[in-house]
C-alpha positions in Angstrom: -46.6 -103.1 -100.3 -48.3 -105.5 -98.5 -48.3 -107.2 -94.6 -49.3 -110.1 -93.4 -49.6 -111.3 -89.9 -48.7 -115.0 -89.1 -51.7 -115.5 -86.4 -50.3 -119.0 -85.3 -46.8 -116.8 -84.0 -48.1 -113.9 -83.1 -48.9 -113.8 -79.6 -51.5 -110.8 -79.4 -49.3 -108.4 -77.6 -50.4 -105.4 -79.7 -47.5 -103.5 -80.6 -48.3 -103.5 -84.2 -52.0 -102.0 -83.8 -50.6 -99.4 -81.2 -47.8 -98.3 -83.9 -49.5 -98.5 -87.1 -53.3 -99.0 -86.7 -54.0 -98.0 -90.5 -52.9 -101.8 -91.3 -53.5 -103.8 -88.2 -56.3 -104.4 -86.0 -55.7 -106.4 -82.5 -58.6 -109.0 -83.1 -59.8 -112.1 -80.6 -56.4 -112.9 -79.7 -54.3 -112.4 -82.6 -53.9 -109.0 -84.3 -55.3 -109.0 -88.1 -54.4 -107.0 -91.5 -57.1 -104.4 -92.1 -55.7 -102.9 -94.9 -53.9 -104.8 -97.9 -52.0 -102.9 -100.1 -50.6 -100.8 -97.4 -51.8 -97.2 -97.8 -48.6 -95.1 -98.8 -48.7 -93.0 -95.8 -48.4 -95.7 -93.7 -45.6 -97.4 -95.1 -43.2 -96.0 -92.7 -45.0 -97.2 -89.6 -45.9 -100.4 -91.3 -42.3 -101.2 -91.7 -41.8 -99.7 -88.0 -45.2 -101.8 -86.5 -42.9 -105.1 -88.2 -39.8 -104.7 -87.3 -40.9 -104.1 -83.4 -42.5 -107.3 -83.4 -41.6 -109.2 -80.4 -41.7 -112.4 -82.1 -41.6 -111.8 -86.3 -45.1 -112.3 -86.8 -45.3 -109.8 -89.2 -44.0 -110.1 -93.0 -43.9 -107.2 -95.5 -44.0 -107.6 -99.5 -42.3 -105.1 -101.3 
């Protein structure tokens, strides 16, 4: 699986890096993908860290 982070949406509010920090990284103002393919064990909280997105920044690929 991977993520991706859509850095002209997101609006830096850090959910993502507070609920899966494995794959995201909150970086100037924009949080970042640090880890592409997701590591297995943080699938879960990959998919979790998207879904709470305030504004869908966040895409996951199967």
């Amino acid at each position: 699986m991977k993520a991706t982070v859509d850095a002209d949406t997101c609006t830096g509010c850090g959910i993502c890096a507070e609920t899966c920090p494995e794959v995201f990284e909150f970086g100037d103002d924009t949080a970042k993908v640090i880890a592409n393919p997701v590591p297995k064990d943080a699938e879960e909280s990959c998919r979790e860290a998207a879904d709470d997105c305030p504004v869908e920044a966040i895409s996951i690929e199967e």
